[in-house]
VOSEVO-981065 format. One line per 10 residues: number of its first residue (from 1); their letters; for each residue x negated, y negated, z negated of C-alpha. Coordinates in Angstrom, 3 decimals, decimal comma. Layout:
N
NUM = a = X:Y:Z  ...
***
This chain:
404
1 = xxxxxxxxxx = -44,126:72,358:-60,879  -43,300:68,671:-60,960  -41,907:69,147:-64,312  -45,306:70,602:-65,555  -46,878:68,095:-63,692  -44,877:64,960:-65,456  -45,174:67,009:-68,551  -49,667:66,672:-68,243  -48,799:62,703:-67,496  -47,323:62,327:-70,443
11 = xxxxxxxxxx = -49,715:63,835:-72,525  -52,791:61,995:-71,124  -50,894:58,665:-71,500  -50,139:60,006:-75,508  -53,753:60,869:-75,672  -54,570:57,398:-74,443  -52,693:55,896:-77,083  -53,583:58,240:-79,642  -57,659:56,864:-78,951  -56,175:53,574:-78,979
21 = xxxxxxxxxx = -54,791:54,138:-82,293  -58,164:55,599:-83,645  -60,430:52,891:-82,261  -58,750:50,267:-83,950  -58,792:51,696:-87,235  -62,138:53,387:-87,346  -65,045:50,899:-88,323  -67,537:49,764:-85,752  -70,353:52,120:-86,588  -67,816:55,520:-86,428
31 = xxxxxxxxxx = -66,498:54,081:-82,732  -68,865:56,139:-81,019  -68,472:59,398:-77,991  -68,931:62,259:-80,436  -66,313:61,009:-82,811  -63,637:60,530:-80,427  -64,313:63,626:-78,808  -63,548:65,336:-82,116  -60,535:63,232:-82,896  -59,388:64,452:-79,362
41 = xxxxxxxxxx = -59,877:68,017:-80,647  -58,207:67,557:-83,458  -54,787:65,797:-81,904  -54,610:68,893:-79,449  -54,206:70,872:-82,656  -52,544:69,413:-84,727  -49,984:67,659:-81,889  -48,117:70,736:-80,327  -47,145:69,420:-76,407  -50,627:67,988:-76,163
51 = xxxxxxxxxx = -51,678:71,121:-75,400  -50,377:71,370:-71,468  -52,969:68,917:-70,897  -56,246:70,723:-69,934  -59,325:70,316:-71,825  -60,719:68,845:-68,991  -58,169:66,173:-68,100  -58,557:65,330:-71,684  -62,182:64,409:-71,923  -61,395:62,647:-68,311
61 = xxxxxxxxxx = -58,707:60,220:-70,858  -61,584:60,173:-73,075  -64,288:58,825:-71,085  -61,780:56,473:-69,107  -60,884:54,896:-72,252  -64,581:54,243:-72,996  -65,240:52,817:-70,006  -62,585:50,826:-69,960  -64,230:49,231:-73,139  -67,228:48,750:-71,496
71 = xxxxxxxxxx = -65,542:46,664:-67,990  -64,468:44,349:-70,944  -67,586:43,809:-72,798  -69,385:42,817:-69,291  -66,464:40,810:-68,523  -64,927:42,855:-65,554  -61,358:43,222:-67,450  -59,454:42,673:-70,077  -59,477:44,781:-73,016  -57,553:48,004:-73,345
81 = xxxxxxxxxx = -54,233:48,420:-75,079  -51,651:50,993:-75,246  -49,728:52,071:-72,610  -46,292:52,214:-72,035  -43,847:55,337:-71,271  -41,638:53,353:-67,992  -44,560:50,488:-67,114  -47,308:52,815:-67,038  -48,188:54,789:-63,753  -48,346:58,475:-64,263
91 = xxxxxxxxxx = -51,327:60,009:-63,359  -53,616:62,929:-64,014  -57,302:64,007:-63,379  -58,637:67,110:-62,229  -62,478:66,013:-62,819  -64,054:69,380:-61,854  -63,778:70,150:-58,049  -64,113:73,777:-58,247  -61,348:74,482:-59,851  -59,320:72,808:-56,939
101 = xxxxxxxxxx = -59,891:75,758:-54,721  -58,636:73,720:-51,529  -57,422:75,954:-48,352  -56,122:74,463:-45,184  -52,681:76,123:-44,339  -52,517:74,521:-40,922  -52,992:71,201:-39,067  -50,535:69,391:-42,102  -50,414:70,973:-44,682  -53,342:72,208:-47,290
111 = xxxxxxxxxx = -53,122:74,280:-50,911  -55,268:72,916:-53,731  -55,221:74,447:-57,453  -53,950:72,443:-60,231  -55,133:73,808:-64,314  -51,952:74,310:-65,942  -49,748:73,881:-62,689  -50,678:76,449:-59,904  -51,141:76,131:-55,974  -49,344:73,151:-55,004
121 = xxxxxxxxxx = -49,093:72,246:-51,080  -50,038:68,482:-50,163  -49,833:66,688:-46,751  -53,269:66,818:-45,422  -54,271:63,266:-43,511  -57,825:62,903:-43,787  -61,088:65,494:-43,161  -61,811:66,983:-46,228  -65,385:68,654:-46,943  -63,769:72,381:-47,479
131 = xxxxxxxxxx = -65,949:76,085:-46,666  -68,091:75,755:-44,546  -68,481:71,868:-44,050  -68,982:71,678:-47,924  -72,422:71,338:-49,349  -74,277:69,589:-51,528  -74,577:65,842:-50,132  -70,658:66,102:-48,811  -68,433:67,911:-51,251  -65,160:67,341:-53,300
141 = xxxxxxxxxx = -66,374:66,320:-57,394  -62,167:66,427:-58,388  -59,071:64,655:-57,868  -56,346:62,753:-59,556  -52,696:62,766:-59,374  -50,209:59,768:-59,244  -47,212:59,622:-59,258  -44,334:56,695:-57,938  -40,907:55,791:-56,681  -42,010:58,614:-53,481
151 = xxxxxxxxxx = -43,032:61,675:-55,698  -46,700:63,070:-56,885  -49,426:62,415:-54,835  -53,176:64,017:-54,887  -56,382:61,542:-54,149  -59,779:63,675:-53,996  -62,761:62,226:-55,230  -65,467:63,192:-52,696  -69,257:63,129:-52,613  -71,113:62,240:-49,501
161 = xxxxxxxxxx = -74,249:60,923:-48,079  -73,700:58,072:-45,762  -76,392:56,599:-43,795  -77,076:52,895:-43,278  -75,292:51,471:-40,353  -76,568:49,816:-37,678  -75,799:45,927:-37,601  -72,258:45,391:-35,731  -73,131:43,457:-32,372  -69,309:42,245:-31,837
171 = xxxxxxxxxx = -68,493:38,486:-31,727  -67,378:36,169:-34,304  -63,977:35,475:-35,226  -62,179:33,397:-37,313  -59,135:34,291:-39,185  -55,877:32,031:-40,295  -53,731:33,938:-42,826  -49,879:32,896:-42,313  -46,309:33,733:-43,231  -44,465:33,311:-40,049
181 = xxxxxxxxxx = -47,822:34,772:-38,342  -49,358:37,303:-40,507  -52,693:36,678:-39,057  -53,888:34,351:-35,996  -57,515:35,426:-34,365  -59,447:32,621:-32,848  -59,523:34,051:-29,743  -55,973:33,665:-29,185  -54,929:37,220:-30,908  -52,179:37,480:-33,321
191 = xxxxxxxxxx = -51,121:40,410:-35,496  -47,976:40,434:-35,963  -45,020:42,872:-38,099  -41,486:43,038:-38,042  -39,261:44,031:-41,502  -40,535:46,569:-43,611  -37,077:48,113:-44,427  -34,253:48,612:-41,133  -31,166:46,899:-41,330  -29,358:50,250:-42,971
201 = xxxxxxxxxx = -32,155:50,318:-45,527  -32,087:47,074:-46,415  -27,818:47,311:-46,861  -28,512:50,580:-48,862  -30,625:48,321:-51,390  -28,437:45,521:-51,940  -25,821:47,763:-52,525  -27,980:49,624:-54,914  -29,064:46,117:-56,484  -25,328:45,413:-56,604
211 = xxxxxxxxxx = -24,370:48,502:-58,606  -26,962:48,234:-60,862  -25,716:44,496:-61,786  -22,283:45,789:-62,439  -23,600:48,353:-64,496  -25,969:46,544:-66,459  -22,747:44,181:-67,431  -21,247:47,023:-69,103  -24,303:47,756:-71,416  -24,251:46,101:-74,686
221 = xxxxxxxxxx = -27,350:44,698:-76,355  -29,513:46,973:-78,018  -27,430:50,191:-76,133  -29,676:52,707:-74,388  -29,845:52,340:-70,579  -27,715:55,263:-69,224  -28,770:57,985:-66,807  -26,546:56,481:-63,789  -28,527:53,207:-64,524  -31,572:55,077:-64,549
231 = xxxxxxxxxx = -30,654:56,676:-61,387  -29,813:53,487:-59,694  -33,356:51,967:-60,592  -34,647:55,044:-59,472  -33,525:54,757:-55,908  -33,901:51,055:-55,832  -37,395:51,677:-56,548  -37,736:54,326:-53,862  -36,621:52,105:-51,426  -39,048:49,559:-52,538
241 = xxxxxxxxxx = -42,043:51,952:-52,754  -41,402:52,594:-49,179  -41,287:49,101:-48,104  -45,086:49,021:-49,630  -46,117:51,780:-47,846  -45,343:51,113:-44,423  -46,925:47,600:-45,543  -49,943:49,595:-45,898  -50,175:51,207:-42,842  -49,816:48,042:-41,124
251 = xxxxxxxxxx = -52,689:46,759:-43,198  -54,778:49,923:-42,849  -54,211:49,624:-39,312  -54,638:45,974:-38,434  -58,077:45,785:-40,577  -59,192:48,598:-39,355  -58,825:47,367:-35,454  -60,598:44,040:-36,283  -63,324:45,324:-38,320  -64,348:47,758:-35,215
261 = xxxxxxxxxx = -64,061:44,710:-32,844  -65,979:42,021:-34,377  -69,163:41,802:-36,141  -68,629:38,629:-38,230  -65,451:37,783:-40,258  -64,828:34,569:-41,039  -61,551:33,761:-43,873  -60,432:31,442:-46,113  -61,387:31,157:-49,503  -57,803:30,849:-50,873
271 = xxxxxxxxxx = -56,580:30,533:-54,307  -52,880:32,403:-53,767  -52,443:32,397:-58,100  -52,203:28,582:-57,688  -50,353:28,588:-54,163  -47,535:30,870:-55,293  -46,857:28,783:-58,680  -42,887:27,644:-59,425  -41,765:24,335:-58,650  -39,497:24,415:-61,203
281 = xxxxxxxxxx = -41,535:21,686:-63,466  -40,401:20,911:-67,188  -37,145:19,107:-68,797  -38,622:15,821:-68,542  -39,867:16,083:-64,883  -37,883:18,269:-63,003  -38,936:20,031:-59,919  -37,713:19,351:-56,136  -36,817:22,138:-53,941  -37,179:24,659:-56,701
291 = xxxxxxxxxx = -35,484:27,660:-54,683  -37,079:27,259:-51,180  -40,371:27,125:-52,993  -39,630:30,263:-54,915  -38,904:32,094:-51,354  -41,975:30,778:-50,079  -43,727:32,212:-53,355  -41,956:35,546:-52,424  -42,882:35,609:-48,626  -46,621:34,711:-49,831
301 = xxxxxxxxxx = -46,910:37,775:-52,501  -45,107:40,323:-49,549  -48,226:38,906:-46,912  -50,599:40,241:-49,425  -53,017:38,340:-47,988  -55,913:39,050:-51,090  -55,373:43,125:-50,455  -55,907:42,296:-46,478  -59,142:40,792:-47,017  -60,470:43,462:-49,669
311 = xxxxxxxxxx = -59,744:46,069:-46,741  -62,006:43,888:-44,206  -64,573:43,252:-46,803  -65,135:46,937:-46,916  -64,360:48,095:-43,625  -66,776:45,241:-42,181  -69,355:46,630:-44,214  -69,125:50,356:-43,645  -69,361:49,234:-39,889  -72,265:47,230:-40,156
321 = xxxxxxxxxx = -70,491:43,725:-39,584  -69,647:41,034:-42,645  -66,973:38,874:-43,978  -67,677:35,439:-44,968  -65,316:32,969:-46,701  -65,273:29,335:-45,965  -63,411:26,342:-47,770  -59,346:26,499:-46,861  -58,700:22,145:-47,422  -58,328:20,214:-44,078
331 = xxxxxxxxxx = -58,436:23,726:-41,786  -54,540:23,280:-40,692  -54,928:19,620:-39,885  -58,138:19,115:-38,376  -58,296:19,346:-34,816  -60,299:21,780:-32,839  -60,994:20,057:-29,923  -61,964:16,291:-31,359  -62,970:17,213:-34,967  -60,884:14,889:-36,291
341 = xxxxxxxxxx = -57,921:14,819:-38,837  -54,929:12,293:-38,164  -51,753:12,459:-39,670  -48,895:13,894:-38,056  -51,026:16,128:-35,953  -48,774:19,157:-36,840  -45,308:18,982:-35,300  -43,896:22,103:-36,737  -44,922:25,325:-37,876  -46,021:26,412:-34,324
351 = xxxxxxxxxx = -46,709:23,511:-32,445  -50,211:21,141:-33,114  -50,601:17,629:-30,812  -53,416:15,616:-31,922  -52,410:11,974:-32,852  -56,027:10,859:-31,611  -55,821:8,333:-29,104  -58,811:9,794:-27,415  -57,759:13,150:-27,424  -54,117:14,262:-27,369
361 = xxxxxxxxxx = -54,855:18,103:-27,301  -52,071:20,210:-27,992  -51,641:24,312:-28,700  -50,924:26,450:-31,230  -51,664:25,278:-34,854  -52,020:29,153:-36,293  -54,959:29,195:-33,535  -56,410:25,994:-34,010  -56,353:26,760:-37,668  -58,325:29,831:-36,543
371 = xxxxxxxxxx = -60,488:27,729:-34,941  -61,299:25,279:-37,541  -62,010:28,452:-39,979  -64,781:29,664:-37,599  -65,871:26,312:-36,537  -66,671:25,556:-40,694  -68,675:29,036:-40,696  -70,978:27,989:-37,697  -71,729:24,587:-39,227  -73,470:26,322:-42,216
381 = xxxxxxxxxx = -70,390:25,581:-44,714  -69,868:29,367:-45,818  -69,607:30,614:-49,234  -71,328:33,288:-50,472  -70,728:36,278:-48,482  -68,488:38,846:-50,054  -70,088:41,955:-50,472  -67,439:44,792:-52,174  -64,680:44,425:-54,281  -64,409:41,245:-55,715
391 = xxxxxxxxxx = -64,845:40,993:-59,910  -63,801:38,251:-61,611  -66,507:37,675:-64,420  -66,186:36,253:-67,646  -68,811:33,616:-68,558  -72,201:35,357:-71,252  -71,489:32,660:-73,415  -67,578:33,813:-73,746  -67,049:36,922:-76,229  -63,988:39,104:-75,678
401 = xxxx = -61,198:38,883:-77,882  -61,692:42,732:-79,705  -65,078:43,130:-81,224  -67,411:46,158:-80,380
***
């Protein structure tokens, strides 16, 4: 079965390219639904292993691809291109939900139908609308697979009704994002995580790493990568892939605790694209500390901290509460007992003592960041709320780079 199933991913990512290949040399006024949809017919006959794909997954490529041409005229992404075989995730839609037929085996473990595949068994971790809790305002439309370093995995797309909820009556908190301290509540809370791989694990891949170094010194240029290679990456990735997912969790878990607790959200508006940039400078001006900076850069991208507050942007607002973002400058250094900002205030990475004369306050800087970031929130100095998924949006007066 997972042979079939890799078998359908690479056909929908041929079929993608194939559409590619047609858009850009059909002219403008033949780029159009019905066209593509019979070039699509067409390929599956005249291109022999396209035909393990369903005809159903294949108009799911086909509308995908258009409206992925459509997030790029209204500025939401960049245009399409092709996709490759080994940096291309494998995936592939099931977009009609009856043909599913989804039975729960037992408390873990379900049975769903796949076209082309038969019953596969999946891990079953959330409630899914199946017999009798299925209707019309809560039901399963289809699913997709995708596939990584851990193996296929099945996400259903489900239809439901869900009513508006009540505003959240928790308190307000402030949050200060961190690498030492993941995150630092204003209240004096911390979340906190240890390593995402155990000491074994994390022996296994630098022993991994290691053999795939030596190997890749015995490959000469232009030389296929061999199977052991393969292999090697393989496993390295596997390791890696779990790493992420127990990151996940953590995040799934920690957002999902503060979003039930407190009504208002308060972050920083960060810019991590221009926090994790290399020191490294140019030829004629040299960077300082190239490699500590570059491990900071690393610890920053492992945080995640822009996938953290996507979760609590939408788990505030299923719950009723919201997530504001207020300006990051000054947060770290400011005090939150005076209000003021002297130098020096911040002994260490732990430890804040205000230099004011008139003060002298001392705690813990993570909180008194927290502080600060909730403080700026109260005073009116907000940004505009987030509401969803953030979209980065190009400007009207900016075309995209492919015309229509």
């Amino acid at each position: 079965m997972v042979l079939k199933t890799d078998d359908q991913a690479h056909a929908a990512r041929t079929m993608w390219n194939l559409l590619h290949a047609w858009w850009r040399m059909m002219p403008k006024e033949k780029r159009t639904l019905a066209h593509a949809d019979a070039a699509i017919r067409q390929a599956r006959q005249d291109v022999g292993f396209l035909a393990v794909l369903p005809a159903q997954a294949a108009q799911a490529v086909l509308k995908t691809y258009f409206q992925a041409w459509k997030n790029c005229w209204d500025g939401r992404a960049a245009a399409p291109n092709f996709k490759g075989r080994f940096r291309t995730v494998m995936s592939v839609d099931v977009p009609q939900g009856r043909d599913l037929n989804i039975v729960r085996v037992h408390r873990r473990w379900g049975m769903a139908s796949i076209p082309k595949v038969g019953r596969v068994r999946f891990r079953w971790t959330k409630d899914l609308p199946v017999g009798k809790r299925a209707c019309v305002e809560n039901r399963i439309t289809g699913a997709r697979l995708i596939k990584d370093a851990l193996g296929w995995h099945i996400a259903f797309r489900v239809q439901t009704l869900e009513v508006k909820p009540d505003p959240h009556q928790g308190p307000d908190v402030g949050i200060d994002v961190g690498v030492t301290v993941p995150l630092a509540l204003s209240n004096g809370e911390t979340y906190e995580h240890g390593e995402w791989l155990t000491a074994k694990e994390k022996a296994r891949l630098l022993h991994l790493e290691q053999r795939a170094a030596r190997r890749k010194q015995h490959r000469r240029p232009g030389e296929r990568t061999s199977r052991r290679l393969h292999h090697t990456y393989d496993q390295i990735a596997g390791l890696r892939a779990k790493a992420k997912r127990r990151a996940l969790d953590w995040q799934h878990r920690t957002t999902t605790a503060i979003a039930h607790t407190y009504g208002t959200v308060v972050v920083e508006a960060l810019t991590i694209t221009n926090m994790v940039k290399s020191a490294r400078g140019t030829i004629e001006e040299p960077g300082k500390s190239v490699a500590q900076k570059a491990g900071l850069n690393r610890s920053i991208i492992g945080e995640a901290w822009g996938r953290t507050v996507t979760m609590l942007t939408y788990k505030t607002a299923r719950l009723g509460g919201t997530l504001h973002k207020v300006p990051a400058p000054g947060t770290s250094r400011r005090c939150s007992a005076c209000g003021f900002t002297t130098p020096g205030s911040r002994e260490s990475q732990a430890v804040f003592v205000c230099r004011n004369p008139d003060c002298g306050w001392s705690g813990n800087a993570d909180h008194n960041a927290a502080h600060n970031v909730l403080h700026l929130y109260r005073m009116g100095l907000a940004l505009i709320p987030a509401a969803g998924r953030a979209v980065a949006r190009r400007a009207k007066r900016v075309k995209p780079a492919a015309a229509r």
